[in-house]
N, C-alpha and C positions, 0 to 999 in steps of 0.2 A: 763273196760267194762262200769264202773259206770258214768266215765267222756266222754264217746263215746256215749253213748244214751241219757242221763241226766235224767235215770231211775236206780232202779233198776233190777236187776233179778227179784229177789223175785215177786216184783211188776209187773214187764209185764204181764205174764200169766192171773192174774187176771185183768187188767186191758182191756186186750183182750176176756174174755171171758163172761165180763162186756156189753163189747159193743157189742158182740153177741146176749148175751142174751136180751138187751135193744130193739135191732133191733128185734129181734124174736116175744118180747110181742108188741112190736106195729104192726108188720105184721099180728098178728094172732087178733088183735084186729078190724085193719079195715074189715080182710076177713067175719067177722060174717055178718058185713052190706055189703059188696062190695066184692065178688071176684075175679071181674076183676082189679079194683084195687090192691087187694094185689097182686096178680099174675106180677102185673109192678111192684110193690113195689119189690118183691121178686128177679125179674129180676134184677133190678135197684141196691139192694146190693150188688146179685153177680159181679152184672160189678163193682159198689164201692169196694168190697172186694180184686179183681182181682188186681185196681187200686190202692190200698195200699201195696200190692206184691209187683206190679213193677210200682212207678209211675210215673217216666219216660216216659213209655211207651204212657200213654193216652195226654203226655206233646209233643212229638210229631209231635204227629196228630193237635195240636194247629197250627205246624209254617207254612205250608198247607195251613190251612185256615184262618190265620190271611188276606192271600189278595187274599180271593173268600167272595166277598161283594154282590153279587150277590143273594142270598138267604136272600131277609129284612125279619124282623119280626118288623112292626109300628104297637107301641102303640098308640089308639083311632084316629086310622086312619092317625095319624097327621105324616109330614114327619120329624120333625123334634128331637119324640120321636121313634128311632128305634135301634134295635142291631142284629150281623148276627149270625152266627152261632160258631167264635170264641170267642166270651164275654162269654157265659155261659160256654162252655168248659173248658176254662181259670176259672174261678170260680170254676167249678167242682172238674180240675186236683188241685188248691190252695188248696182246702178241701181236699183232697185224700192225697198229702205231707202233708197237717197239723196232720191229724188223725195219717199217718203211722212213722210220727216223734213224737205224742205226746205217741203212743205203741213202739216207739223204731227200728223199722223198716230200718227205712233212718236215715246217717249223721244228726248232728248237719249241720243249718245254716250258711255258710261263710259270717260273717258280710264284709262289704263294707263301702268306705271313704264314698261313699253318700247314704248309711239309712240314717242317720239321717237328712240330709237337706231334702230328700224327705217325710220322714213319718212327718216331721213338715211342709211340704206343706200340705200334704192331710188333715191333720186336722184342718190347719189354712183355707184348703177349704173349707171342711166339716161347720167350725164355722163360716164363711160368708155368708152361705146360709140365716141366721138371717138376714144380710141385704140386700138380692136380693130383688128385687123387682119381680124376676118368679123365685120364689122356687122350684114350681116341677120342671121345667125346670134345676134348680140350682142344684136338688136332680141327676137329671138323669146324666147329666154333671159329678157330682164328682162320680158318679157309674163308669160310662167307664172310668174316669181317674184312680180310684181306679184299677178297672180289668186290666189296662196298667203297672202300679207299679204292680203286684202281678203276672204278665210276667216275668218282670224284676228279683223279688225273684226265682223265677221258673227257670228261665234260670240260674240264680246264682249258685240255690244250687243244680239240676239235670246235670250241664255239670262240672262234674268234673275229668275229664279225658281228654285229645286229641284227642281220637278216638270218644267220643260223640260228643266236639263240631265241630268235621269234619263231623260228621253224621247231624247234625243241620244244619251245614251250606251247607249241600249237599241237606238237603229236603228243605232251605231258597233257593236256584241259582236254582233245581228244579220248584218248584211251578213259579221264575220267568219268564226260558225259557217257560213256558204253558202261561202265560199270555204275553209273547212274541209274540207265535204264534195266539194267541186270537188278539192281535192288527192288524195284518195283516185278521184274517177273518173279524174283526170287519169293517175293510176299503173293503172289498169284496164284506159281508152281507149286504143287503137292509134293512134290518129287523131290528127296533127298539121292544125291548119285554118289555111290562110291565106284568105279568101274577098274577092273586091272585091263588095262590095254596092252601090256606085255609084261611077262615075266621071265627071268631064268630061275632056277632052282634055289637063290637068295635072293635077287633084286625083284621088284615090282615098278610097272611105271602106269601111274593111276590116273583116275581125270575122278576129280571130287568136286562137288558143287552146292551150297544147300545146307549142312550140316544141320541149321537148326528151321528146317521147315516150317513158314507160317506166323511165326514175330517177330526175328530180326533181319529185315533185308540186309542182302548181301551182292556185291556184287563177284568180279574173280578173284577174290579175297574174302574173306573173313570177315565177320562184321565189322570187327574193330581194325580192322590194318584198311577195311574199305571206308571207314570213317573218317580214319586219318589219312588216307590218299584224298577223298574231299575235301577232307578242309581246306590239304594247300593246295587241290586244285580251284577250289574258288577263290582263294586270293589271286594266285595267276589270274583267274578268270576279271577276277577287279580290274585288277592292271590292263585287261583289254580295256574293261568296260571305262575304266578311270583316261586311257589314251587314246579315244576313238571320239568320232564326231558324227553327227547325225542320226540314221536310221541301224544305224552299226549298234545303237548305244540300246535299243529298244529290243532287238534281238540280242544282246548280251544278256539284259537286265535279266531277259525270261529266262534265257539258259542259264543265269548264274541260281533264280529260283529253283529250276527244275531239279537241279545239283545239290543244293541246298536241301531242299524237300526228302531228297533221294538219301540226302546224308542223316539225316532222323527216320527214317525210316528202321536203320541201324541197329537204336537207341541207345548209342554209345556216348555216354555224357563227356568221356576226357577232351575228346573231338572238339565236341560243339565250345566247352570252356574254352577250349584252346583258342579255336577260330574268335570267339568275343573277344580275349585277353588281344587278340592281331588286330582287329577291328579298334580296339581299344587304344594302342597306339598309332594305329592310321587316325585315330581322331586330334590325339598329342600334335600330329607330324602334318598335318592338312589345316591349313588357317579356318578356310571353309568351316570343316567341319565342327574342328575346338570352338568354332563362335556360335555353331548353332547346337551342343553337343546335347544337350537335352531334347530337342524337338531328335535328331538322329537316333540318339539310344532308347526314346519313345520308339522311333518305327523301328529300329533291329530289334527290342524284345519283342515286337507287334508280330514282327516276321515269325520269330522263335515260334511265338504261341498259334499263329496261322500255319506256317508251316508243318506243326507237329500233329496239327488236329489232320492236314491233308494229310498226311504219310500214312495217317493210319486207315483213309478210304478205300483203301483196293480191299483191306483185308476186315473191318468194320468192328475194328476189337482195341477202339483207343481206349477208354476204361482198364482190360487185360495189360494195355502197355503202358498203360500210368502207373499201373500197380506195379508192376515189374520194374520200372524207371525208379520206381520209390525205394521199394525195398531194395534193390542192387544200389543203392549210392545212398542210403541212410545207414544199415544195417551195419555198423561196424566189427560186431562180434560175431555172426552169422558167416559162415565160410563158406556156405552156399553163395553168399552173395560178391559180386564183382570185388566189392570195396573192401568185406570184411574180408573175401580170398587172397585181395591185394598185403591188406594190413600185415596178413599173419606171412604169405612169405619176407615182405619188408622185413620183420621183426628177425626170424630166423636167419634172414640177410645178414643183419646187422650184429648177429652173434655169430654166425659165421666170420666174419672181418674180423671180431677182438680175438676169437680164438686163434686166429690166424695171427695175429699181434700186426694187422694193420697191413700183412702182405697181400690179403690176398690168398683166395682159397687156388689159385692158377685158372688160367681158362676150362672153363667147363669143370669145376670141382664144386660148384655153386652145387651143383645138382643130386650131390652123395647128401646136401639139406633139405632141399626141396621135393622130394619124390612123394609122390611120379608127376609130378610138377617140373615143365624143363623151360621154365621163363616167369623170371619176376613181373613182367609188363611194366618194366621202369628200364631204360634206358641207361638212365646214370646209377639207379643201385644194380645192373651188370655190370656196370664198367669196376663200379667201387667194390666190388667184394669179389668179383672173379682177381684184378689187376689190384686191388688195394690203392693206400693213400698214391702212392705214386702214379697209379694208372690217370686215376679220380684227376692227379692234377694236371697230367700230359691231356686229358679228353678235354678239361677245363682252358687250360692253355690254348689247346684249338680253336673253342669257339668263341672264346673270348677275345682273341685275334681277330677270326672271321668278322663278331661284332664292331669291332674297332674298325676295320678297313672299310667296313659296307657303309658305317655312318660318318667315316671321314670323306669318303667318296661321295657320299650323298652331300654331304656341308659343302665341299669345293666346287660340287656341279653346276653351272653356271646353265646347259640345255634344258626348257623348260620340260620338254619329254622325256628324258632321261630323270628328273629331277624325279617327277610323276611316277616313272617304275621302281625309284629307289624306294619309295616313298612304300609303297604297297611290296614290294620286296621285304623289305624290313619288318615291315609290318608281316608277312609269313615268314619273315623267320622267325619272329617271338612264336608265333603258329607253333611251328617243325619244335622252336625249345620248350614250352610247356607242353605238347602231344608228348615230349619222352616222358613228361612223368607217372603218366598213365596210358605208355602204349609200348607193345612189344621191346625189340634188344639195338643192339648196333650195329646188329648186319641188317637191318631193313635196309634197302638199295635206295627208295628214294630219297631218305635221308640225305643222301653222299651226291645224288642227283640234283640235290636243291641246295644246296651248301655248295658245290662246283658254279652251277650258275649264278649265285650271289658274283663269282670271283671272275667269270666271264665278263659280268656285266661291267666290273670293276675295270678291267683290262679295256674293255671299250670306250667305255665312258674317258679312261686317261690315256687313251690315240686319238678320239675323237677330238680332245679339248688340246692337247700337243697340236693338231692339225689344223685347227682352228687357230691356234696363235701363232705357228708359222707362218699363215695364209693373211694375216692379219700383218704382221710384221714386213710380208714382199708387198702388197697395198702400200702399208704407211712409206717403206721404202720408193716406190714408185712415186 
């Protein structure tokens, strides 16, 4: 019991009744001056207290709203301090697992090949903020990347079963198909929304939706973050479709269409290469398919070209989105354009780093180059010129770990369904790794979302196959 809490008995009770009581005298102390505050206070424990029961539960409601962006809360107005409603959550649900593991409650933590190259990023990010040049900027920055890593432990240490992370991955291909259908009203709706739903005298808390009314659907994101939340939700969606038998598999196929459709609608080319380059190695990694891979990548570009011409029927302007498709992803010199806007921060990027001699402009200093530009739309040129070569190799370190463990896991898996999810797993993680090259920074949350679950799966797959040869061993015994 003693090595499963890393408590003792003895000790829990009081240590429980500690923090009761702690909680009780400060409620009863703001109520003298405030009622109504303690009254939220009071509320606010009982939901925290609920929350260390089960804390799983409030964990959740996070994968939901990790992509309904929709609800900003910008600090002093400014666009480029803001956070939605899954950043605090996520913080919340971290303290809720912290408290009900440090009383005993929940499992010990399953450490992972990459703790350590991450938590020595975030510090080595944290300690660069000294030399930004926009510190509060620097400070805000390593907040949301912080709240992304403490996803990633969440998803770790709450999916430790098969049936949760089926449950996860059904509320993640969930929340996708809503924001499927949101890209087709979005191409419908006339209506661009900016709306302040509250304000004080510096903060605003807004509901936006729509930005570019009438060519790039969107759903509660962005075209391009809703792009890149399809892609890897149709991989998951594979993985149903790849594990499922029957009439199961006919009702995937559609919805994995309709998602797909929904994800061109967009016209965010990083997305869609990405999802091929996934597909791509699910054809390496599937017998099947590597033997038939020509008649296969026949029909996936058939799909491409089918599915592109429908995305543009609601709104009957495929021509206008060819052009725009062209020029944004040929135009290299054109700043106007997605590729040529990408190039030219790249480049400033990368003079940014040597003047820095390779440190590192610090968190959030990227941006005294870029203005009024506050995102290269590259994943790893954040990491390398805010954190420099050292950042570059701890982020590398990470995933290069993460790689190692999910296709060593997958080579020892001996369960033909398990083998099947590794198989399509892997395959969106090459997804998740080329989307950074052409998609937003490293605080995107389901990054840390879908990189946790590769390590759930890992954990499962090796109790599953432990229990399996115990089980195997009192047989031979018998």
């Amino acid at each position: 019991m003693t090595g499963h809490t890393g408590l003792s008995p003895e000790r829990l009770p009081a240590l429980r009744w500690g923090l009761f009581a702690l909680a009780g005298i400060g409620i009863s102390a703001v109520s003298l001056t405030s009622p109504g505050v303690a009254l939220l206070l009071c509320a606010l424990a009982a939901v925290f207290l609920l929350s260390m029961a089960k804390p799983h539960l409030p964990y959740f409601l996070v994968i939901p709203l990790m992509s309904f962006i929709s609800i900003e809360f910008r600090l002093w107005g400014d666009p480029k301090f803001f956070f939605n409603l899954a950043e605090p959550l996520t913080l919340f649900c971290f303290l809720a697992w912290w408290t009900a593991r440090g009383a005993g409650l929940v499992r010990p933590y399953r450490r992972t090949d990459g703790d350590l190259p991450i938590l020595l990023l975030l510090l080595w990010g944290w300690a660069s903020i000294a030399w930004s040049s926009e510190r509060l900027f620097g400070a805000y920055y390593m907040i949301m990347f912080s709240v992304g890593v403490c996803l990633f432990f969440l998803t770790v240490a709450h999916l430790d079963t098969f049936r949760r992370i089926r449950a996860a991955l059904i509320f993640f291909v969930g929340m996708g198909v809503i924001n499927a259908a949101m890209c087709f009203y979005s191409l419908l709706s006339n209506d661009t929304v900016e709306e302040t739903i509250y304000h004080t005298s510096e903060h605003f808390v807004l509901y936006l939706f729509n930005p570019e009314a009438m060519l790039r659907g969107q759903g509660f994101l962005h075209p391009l973050a809703t792009a890149y939340y399809l892609s890897l939700t149709l991989m998951v969606l594979l993985g149903f479709l790849y594990t499922s038998r029957s009439y199961k598999r006919l009702l995937l196929a559609v919805l994995s269409f309709f998602v797909f459709v929904a994800m061109l609608t967009t016209l965010s080319k990083g997305p869609l290469l990405s999802l091929l380059c996934g597909l791509a190695v699910f054809t390496l990694m599937n017998a099947k398919m590597k033997k038939n891979a020509l008649i296969s990548w026949f029909l996936i570009l058939a799909l491409v070209v089918v599915g592109f011409a429908l995305s543009r029927v609601p709104t009957d302007d495929f021509e206008k989105a060819l052009d725009y498709t062209s020029k944004t992803s040929t135009q290299t010199n054109d700043e106007s354009s997605s590729l040529g806007s990408r190039i030219r921060r790249w480049k400033v990027g990368v003079y940014a780093l040597f003047e820095t001699y390779g440190m590192g402009t610090g968190s959030g200093g990227f941006y005294s180059y870029i203005k009024p530009d506050f995102a290269f739309d590259n994943v790893y040129v954040h990491v390398l010129v805010d954190y420099g070569f050292i950042g570059m190799w701890l982020y590398l370190w990470f995933l290069a770990a993460a790689a190692r463990r999910f296709i060593e896991t997958y080579r020892k898996c001996t369960r033909e369904h398990f083998r099947k999810w590794m198989q399509i797993y892997i395959a969106g993680f090459a997804t998740l790794l080329l989307n950074g090259v052409t998609s937003l920074t490293q605080a995107f949350l389901p990054i840390w979302f879908y990189i946790g679950i590769g390590y759930a799966f890992v954990y499962v797959i090796a109790r599953e196959s432990r229990e399996e040869n115990e089980n195997g061993k009192v047989v031979c015994q018998a």
